[in-house]
FISEVO-259663 format. One record per residue (C-alpha): residue in three letters; x negated, y negated, z negated. Coordinates in Angstrom, 2 decimals. Layout:
<sites>
{"ALA", {X, Y, Z}},
...
</sites>
This chain:
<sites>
{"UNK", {10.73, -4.38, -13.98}},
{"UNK", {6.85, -4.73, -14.16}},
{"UNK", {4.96, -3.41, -11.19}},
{"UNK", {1.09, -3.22, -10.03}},
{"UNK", {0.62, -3.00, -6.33}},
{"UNK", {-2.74, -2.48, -5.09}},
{"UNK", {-4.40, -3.44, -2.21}},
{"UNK", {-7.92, -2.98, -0.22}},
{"UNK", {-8.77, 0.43, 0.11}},
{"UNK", {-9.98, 1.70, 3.47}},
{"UNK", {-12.51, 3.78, 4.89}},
{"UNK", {-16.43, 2.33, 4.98}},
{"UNK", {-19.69, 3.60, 5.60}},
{"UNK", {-22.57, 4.44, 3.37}},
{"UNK", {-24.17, 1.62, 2.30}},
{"UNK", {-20.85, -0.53, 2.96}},
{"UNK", {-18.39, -2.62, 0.85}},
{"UNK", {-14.67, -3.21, -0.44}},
{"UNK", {-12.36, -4.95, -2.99}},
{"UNK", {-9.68, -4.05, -4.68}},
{"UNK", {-6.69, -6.21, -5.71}},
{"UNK", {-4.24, -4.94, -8.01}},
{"UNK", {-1.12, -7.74, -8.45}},
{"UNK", {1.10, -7.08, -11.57}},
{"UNK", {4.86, -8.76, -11.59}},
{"UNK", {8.51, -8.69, -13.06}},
{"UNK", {8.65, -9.87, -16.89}},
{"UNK", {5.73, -10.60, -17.56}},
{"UNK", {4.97, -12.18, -21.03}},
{"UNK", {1.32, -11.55, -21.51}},
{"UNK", {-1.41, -8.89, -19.59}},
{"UNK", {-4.26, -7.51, -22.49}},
{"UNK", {-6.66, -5.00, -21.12}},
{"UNK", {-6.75, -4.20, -17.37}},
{"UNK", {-9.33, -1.70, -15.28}},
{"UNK", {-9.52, 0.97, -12.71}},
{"UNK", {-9.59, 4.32, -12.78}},
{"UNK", {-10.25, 7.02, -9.98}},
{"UNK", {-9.53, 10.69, -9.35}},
{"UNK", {-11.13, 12.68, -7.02}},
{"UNK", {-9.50, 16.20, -6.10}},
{"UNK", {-10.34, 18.48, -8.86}},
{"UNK", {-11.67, 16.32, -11.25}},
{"UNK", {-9.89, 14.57, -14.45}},
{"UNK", {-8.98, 10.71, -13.42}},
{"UNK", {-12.21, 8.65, -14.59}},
{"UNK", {-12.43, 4.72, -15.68}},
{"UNK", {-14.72, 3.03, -13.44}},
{"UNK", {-14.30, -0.05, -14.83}},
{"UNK", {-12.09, -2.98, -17.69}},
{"UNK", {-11.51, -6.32, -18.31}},
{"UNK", {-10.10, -7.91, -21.61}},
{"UNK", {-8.17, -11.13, -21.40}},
{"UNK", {-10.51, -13.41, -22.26}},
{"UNK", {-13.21, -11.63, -19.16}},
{"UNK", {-15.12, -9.03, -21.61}},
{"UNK", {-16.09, -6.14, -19.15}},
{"UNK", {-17.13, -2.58, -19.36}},
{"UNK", {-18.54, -0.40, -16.19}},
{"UNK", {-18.99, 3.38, -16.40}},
{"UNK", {-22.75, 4.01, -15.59}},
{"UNK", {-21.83, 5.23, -12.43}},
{"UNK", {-21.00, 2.23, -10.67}},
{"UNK", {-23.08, -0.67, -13.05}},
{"UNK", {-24.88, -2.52, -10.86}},
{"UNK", {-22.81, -2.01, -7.97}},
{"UNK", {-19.19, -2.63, -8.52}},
{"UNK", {-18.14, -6.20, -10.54}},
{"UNK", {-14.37, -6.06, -12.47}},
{"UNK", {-12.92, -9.28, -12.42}},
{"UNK", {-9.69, -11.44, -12.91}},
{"UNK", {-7.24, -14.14, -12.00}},
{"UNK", {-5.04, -14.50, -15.34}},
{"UNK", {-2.78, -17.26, -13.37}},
{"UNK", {-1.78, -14.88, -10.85}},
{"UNK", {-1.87, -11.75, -13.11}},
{"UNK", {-4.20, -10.16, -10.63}},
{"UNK", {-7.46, -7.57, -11.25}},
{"UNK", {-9.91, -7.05, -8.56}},
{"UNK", {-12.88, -4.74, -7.96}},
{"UNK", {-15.43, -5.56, -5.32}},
{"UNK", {-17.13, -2.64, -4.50}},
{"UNK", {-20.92, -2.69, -2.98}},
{"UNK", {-23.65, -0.42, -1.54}},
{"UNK", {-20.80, 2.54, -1.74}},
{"UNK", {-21.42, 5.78, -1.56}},
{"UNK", {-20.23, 8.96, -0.58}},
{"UNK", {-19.50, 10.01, -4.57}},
{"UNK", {-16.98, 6.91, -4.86}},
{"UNK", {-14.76, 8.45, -2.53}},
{"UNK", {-11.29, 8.59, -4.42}},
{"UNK", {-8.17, 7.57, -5.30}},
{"UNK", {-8.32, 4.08, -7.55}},
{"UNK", {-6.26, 2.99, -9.49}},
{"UNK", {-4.92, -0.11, -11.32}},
{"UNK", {-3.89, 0.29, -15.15}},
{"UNK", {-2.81, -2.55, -17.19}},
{"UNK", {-1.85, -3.21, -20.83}},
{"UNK", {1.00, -5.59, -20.57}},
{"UNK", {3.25, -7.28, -22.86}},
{"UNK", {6.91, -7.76, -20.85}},
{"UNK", {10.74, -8.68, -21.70}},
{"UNK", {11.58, -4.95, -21.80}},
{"UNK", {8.72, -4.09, -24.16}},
{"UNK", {5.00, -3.28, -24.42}},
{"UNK", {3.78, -0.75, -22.21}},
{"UNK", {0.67, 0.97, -20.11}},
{"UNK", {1.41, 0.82, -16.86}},
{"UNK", {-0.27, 2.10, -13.52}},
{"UNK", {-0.26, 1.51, -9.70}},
{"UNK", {0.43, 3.67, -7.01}},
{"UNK", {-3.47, 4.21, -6.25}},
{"UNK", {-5.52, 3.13, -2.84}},
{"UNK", {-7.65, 5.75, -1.50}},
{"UNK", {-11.37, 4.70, -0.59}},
{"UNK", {-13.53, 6.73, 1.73}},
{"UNK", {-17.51, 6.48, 1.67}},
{"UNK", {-18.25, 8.41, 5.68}},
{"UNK", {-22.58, 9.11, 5.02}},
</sites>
């Protein structure tokens, strides 16, 4: 059974920084797209960021500049390192991956990691 388990989140100050690990496992043939999204209470879940297999990325325009998607295809593993934070990134992040397994093709999603920008 495929599962993403994220790691990293925390609480940090303005100004401060963090990264993300998202590890996916069980069945896994091949991983395609994989990003992070975030939700913040009242507000639809957002991408923040994506990665395509082969390392092709894509930032929303709130966080170019200052956060950098990357990956470790050996050990099926995203990450998002997260600098000069601020107050409007505090949410709940989450992992999302495309992934090709034994049981099937399928989107899946982690449990979410909650990060907290204190000003």
């Amino acid at each position: 059974q495929v599962q993403l388990v994220e790691s990293g989140g925390g609480l940090v100050q303005l100004g401060g920084s963090l990264r993300l690990s998202c590890a996916a496992s069980g069945g896994i043939l091949s991983i395609n797209q994989m990003g992070w999204y975030r939700r913040t209470p009242g507000k639809q879940r957002e991408l923040v960021a994506d990665i395509t297999s082969r390392g092709v990325t894509n930032y929303a325009n709130s966080v170019k500049g200052r956060f950098t998607i990357s990956r470790d295809n050996a050990k099926n593993t995203v990450y998002l390192q997260m600098n000069s934070l601020k107050p409007e990134d505090t949410a709940v992040y989450y992992c999302n991956a495309d992934i090709r397994a034994w049981s099937g093709p399928n989107d899946y999603w982690g449990q979410g990691t909650q990060v907290t920008v204190s000003s």
